[in-house]
Chimera marker file (.cmm) of the C-alpha trace (Angstrom):
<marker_set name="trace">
<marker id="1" x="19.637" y="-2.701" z="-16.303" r="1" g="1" b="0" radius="0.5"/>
<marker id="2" x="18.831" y="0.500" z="-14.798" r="1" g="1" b="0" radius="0.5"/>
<marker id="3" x="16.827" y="1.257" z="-11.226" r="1" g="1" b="0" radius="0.5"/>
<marker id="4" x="13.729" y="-0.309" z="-10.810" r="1" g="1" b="0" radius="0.5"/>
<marker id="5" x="11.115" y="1.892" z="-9.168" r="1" g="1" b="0" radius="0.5"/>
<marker id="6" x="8.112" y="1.476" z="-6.777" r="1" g="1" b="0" radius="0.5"/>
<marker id="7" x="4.460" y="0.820" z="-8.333" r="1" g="1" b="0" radius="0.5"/>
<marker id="8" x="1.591" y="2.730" z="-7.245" r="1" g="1" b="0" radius="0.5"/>
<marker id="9" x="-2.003" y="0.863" z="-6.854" r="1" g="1" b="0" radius="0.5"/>
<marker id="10" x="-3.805" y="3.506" z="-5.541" r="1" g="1" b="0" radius="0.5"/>
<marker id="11" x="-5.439" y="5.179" z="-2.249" r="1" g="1" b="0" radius="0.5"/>
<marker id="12" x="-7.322" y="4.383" z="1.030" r="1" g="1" b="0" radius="0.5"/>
<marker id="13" x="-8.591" y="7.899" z="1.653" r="1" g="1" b="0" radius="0.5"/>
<marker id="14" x="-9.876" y="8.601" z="5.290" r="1" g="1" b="0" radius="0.5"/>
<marker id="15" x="-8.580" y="5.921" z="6.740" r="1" g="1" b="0" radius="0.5"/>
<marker id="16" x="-6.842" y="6.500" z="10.444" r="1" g="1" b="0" radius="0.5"/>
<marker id="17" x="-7.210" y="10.019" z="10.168" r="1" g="1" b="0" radius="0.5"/>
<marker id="18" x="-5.152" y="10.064" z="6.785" r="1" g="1" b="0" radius="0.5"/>
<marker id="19" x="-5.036" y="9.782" z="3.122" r="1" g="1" b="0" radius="0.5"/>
<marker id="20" x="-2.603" y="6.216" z="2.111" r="1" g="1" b="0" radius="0.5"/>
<marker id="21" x="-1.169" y="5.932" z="-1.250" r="1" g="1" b="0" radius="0.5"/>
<marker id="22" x="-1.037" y="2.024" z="-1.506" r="1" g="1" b="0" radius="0.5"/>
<marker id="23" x="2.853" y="0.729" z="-2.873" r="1" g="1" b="0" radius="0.5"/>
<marker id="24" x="4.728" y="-1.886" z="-4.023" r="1" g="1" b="0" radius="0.5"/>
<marker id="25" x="8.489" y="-1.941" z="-3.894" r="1" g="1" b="0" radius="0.5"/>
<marker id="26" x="9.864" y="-4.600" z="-5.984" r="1" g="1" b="0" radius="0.5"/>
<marker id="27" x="13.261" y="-5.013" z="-4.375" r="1" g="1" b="0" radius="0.5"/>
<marker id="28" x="12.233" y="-5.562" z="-0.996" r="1" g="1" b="0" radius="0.5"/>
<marker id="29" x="9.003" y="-7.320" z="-2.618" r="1" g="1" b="0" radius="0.5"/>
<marker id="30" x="6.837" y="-5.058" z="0.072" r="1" g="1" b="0" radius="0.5"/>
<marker id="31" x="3.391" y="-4.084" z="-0.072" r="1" g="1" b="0" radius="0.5"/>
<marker id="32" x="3.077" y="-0.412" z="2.470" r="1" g="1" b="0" radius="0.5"/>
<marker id="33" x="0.704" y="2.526" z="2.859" r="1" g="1" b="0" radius="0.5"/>
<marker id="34" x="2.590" y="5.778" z="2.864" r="1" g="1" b="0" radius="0.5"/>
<marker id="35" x="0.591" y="8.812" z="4.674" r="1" g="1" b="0" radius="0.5"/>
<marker id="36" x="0.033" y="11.768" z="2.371" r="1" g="1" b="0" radius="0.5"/>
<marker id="37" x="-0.755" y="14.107" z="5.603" r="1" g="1" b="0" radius="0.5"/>
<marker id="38" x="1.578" y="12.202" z="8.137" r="1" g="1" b="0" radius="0.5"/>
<marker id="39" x="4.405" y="10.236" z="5.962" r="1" g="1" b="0" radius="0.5"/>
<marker id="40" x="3.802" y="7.666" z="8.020" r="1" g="1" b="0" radius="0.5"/>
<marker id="41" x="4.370" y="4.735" z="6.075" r="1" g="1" b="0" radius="0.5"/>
<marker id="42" x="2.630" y="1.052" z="6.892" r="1" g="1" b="0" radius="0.5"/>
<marker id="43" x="3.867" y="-2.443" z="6.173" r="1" g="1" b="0" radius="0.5"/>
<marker id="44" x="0.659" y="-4.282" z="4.453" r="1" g="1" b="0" radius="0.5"/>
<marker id="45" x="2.422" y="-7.399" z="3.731" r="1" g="1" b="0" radius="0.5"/>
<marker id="46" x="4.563" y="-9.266" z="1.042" r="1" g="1" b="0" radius="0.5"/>
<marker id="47" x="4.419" y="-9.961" z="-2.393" r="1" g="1" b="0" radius="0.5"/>
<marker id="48" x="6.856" y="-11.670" z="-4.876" r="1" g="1" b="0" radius="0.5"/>
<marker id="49" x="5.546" y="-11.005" z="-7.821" r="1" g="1" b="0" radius="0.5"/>
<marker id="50" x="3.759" y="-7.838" z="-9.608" r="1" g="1" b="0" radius="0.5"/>
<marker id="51" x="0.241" y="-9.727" z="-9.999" r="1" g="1" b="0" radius="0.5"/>
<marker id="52" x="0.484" y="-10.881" z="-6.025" r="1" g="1" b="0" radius="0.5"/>
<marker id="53" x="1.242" y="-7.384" z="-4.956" r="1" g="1" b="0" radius="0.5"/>
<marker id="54" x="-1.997" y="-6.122" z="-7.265" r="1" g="1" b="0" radius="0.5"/>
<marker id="55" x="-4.207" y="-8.219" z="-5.594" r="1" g="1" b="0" radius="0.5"/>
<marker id="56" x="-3.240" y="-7.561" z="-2.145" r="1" g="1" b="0" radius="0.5"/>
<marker id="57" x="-3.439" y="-3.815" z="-3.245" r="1" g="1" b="0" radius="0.5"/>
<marker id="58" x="-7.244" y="-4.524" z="-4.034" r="1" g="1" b="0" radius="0.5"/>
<marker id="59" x="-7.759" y="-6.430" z="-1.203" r="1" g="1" b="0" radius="0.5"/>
<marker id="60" x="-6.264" y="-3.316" z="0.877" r="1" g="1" b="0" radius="0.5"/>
<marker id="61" x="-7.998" y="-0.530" z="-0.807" r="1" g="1" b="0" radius="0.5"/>
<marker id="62" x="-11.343" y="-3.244" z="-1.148" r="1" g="1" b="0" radius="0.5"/>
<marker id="63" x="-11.365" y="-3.754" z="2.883" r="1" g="1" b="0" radius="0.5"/>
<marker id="64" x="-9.805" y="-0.511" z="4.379" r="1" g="1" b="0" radius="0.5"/>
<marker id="65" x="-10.907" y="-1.620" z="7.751" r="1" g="1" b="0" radius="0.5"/>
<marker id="66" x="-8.750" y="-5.077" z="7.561" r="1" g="1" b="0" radius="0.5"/>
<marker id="67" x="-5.750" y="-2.909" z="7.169" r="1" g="1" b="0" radius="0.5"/>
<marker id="68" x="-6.059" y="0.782" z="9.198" r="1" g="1" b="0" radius="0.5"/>
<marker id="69" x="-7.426" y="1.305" z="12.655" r="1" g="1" b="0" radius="0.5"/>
<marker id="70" x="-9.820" y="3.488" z="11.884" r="1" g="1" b="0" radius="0.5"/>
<marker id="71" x="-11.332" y="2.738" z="8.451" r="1" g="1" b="0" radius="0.5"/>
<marker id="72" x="-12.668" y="4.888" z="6.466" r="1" g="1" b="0" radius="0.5"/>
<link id1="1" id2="2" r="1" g="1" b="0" radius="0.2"/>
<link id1="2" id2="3" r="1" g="1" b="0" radius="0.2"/>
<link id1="3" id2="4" r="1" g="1" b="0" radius="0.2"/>
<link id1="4" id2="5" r="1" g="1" b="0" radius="0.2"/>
<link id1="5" id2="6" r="1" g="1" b="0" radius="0.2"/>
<link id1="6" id2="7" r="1" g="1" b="0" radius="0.2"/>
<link id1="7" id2="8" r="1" g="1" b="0" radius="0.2"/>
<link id1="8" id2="9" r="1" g="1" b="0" radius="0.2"/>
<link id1="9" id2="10" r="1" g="1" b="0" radius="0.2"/>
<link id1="10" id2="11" r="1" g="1" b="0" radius="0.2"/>
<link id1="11" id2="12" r="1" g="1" b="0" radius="0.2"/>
<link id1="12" id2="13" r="1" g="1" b="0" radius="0.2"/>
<link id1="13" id2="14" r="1" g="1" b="0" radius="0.2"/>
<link id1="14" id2="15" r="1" g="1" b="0" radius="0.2"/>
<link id1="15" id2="16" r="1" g="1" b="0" radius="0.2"/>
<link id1="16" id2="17" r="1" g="1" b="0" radius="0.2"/>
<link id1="17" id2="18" r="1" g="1" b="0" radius="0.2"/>
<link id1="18" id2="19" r="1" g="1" b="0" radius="0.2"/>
<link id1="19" id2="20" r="1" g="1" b="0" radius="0.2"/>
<link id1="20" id2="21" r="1" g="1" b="0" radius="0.2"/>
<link id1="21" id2="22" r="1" g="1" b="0" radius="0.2"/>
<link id1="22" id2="23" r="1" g="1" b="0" radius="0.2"/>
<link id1="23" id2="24" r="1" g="1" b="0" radius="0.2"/>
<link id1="24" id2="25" r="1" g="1" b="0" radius="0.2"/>
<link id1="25" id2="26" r="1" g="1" b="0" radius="0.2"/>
<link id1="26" id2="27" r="1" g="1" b="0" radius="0.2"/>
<link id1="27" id2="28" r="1" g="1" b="0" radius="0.2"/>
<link id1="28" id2="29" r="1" g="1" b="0" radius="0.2"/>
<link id1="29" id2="30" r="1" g="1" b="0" radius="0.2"/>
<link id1="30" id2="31" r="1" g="1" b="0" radius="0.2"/>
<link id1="31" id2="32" r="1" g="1" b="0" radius="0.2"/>
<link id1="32" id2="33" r="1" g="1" b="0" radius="0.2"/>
<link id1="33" id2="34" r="1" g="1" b="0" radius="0.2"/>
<link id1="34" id2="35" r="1" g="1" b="0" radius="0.2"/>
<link id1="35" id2="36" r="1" g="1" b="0" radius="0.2"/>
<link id1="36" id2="37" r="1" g="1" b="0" radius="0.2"/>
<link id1="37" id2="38" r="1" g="1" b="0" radius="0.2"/>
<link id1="38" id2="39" r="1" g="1" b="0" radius="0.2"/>
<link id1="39" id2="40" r="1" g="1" b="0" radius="0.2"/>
<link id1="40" id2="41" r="1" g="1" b="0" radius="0.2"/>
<link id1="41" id2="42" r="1" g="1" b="0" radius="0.2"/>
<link id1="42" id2="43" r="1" g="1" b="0" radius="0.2"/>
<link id1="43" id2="44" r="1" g="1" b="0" radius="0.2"/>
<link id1="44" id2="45" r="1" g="1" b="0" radius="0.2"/>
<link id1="45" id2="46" r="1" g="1" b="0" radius="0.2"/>
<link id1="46" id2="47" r="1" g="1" b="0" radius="0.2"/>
<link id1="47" id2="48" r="1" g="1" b="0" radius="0.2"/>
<link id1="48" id2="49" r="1" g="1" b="0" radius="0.2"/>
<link id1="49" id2="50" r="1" g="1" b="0" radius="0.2"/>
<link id1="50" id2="51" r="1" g="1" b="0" radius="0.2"/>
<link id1="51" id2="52" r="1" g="1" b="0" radius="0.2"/>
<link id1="52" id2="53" r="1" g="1" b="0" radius="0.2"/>
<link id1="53" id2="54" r="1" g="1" b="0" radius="0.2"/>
<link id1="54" id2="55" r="1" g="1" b="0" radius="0.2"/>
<link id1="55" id2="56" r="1" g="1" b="0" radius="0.2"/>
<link id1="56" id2="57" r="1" g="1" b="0" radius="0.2"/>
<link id1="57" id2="58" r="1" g="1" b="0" radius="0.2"/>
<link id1="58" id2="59" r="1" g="1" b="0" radius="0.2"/>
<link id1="59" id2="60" r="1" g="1" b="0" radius="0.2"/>
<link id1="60" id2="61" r="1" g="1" b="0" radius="0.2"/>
<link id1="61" id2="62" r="1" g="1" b="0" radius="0.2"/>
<link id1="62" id2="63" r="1" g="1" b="0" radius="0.2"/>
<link id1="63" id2="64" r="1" g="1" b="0" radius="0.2"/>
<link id1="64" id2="65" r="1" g="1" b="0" radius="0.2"/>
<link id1="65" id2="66" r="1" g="1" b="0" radius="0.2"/>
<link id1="66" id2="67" r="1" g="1" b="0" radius="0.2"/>
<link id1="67" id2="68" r="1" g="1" b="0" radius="0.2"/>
<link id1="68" id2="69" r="1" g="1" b="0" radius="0.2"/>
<link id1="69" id2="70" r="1" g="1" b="0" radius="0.2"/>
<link id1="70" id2="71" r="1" g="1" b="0" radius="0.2"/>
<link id1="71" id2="72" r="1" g="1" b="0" radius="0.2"/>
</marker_set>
């Protein structure tokens, strides 16, 4: 089987001064926010399946100011 990739959810724009393309990495099973301006990338939690990582990717990009210091 080849390489599995990372799955994209979507984006928390204007949050802490940044735009955050939400991700799910299916190897480590990690939900993180990676800066577009700073590359700074953020832990948001973890997920073991596909479905749980979609939901907690709404949830982020739902409630911005659960997740970044300065929410949109």
């Amino acid at each position: 089987m080849g390489e599995v990739g990372t799955f994209p959810f979507g984006w928390v724009r204007g949050a802490s001064q940044d735009n955050w393309q939400i991700i799910w990495d299916p190897k480590t099973k990690t939900l993180f926010a990676q800066g577009a301006l700073s590359k700074r990338v953020l832990e948001l939690g973890k997920s073991s399946t596909w479905e749980e990582a979609k939901h907690l990717a709404d949830k982020v990009i739902n409630e911005p100011g659960s997740y970044f210091s300065d929410p949109v």
